[in-house]
Structures are given as C-alpha cells and as structure tokens.
TIFIVO-940090 format. One line per 3 residues: for each residue y, x, z of N, C-alpha, C. Coordinates in steps of 0.2 Angstrom, whole numbers. Layout:
% residues N
Y X Z Y X Z Y X Z | ...
//
This chain:
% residues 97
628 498 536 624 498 530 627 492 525 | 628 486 529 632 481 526 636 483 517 | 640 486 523 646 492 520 643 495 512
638 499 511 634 500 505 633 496 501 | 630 491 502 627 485 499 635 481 498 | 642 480 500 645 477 496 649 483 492
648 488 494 652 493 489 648 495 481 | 640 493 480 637 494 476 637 488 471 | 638 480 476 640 475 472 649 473 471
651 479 472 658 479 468 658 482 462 | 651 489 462 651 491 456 650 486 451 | 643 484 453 641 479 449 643 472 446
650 471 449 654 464 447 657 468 441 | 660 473 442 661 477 437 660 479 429 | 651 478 429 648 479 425 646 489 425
646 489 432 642 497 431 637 498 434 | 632 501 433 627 504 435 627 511 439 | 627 514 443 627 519 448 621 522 444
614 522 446 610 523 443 607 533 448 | 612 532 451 612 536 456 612 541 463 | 607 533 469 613 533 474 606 535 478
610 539 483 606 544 488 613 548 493 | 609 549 499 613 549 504 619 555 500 | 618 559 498 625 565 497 630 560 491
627 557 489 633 552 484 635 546 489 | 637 547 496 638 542 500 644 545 504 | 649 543 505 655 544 510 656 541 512
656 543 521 661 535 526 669 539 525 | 672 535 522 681 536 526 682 537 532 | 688 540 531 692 538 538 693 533 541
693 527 536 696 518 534 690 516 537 | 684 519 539 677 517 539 676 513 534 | 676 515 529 675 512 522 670 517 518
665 514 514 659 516 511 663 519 506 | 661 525 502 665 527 496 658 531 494 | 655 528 487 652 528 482 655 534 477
651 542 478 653 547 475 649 549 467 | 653 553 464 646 556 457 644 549 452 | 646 550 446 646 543 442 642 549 437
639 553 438 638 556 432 633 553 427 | 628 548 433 622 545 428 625 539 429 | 631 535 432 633 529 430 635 527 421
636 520 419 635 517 415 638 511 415 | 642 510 411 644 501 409 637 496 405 | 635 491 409 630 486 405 632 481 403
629 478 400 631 468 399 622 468 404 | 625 461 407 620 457 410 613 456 407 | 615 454 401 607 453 398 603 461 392
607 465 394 604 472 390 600 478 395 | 596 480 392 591 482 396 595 490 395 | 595 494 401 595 501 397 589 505 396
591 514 394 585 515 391 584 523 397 | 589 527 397 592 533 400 586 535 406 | 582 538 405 578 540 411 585 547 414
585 543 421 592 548 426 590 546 431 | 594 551 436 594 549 444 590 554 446 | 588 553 452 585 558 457 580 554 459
572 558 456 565 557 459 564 552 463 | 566 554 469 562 553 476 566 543 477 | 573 544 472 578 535 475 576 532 466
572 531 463 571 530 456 567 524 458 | 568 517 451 565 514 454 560 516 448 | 553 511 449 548 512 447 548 511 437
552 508 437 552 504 429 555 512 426 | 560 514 428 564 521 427 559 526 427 | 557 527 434 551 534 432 543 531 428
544 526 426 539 523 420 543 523 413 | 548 526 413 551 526 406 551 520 402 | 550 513 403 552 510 403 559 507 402
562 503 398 569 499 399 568 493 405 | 576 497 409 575 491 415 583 491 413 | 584 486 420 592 483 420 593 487 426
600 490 425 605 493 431 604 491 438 | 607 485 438 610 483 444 601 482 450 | 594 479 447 588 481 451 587 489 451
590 491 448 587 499 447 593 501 455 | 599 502 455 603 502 461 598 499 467 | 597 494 467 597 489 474 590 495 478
586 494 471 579 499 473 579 506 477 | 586 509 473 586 515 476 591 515 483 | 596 508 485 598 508 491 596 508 496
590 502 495 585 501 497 579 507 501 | 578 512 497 575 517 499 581 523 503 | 587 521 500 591 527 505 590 522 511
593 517 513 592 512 519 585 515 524 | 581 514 518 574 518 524 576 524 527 | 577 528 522 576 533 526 581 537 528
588 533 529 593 532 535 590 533 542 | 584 523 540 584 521 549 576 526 551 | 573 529 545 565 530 549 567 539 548
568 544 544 571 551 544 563 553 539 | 563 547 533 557 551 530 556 545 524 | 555 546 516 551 542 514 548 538 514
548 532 510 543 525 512 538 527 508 | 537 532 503 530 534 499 531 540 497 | 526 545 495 525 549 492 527 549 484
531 552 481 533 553 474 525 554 470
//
C-alpha cells in the first residue's frame, strides 16, 4: 500500500489533483508498480488555491467535497486513499454515505 501513497505523492509534486481514487482506478503492474488510472476528474492546482468542482465518487469523497465547499486537492486525495486502504484491509466501508 506504500506503493499508493508514493504514487499519489508523485501526483501531487506535480501539482495534480486525482480527485478520484478508488480501487478500479488502481493498477499493480507487472513491475509491481502502482499505476494510477482515469484522470477524468484530475486537475492542475497551485498550493494556495482552493478548488471548487464537486467530482469523484460518493462513497471515496472527502467531507469538505460532498459539503460543496472549496477544499484543496492533495487533502481531498489523501482522504479518499485513506478510505480505499480501509476497505482494502476490512472488505466494507468505514461509514455509511
């Protein structure tokens, strides 16, 4: 899982936002290497701009997002890893949508 987490802060060195990540946008290579698929809702940010785009999928959204709020990419990513990660290791949801 490692592996996720520095493929997502590659985006992010970047300056992109995913803004999308859930297991079916997730490939292991052959290289055993992480490959980060679907940029549909990705995005270029600057560090201190907020965006605005309510995107993604439901159930990997962080809160600030499904509040239609402006948030920053790269906490919005980590959140929705975060939640893939769980329900990697448990086979369910850490909350109710």
């Amino acid at each position: 899982m490692n592996s996720l987490f520095l493929a997502v802060n590659h985006l992010h060195s970047r300056g992109i936002a995913h803004r999308d990540l859930k297991p079916e946008n997730i490939m292991y290579g052959s290289d055993e290497r992480i490959k980060i698929i679907d940029f549909g809702f990705s995005t270029c940010y600057k560090p201190q701009r907020k965006l605005k785009m309510f995107c993604g999928t439901p159930s990997y959204m962080a809160p600030e997002i499904v509040s239609r709020v402006e948030y920053y990419g790269p906490p919005a990513d980590l959140w929705a890893s975060g939640v893939l990660l769980f329900c990697l290791l448990n086979g369910f949801f850490p909350f109710k949508g």
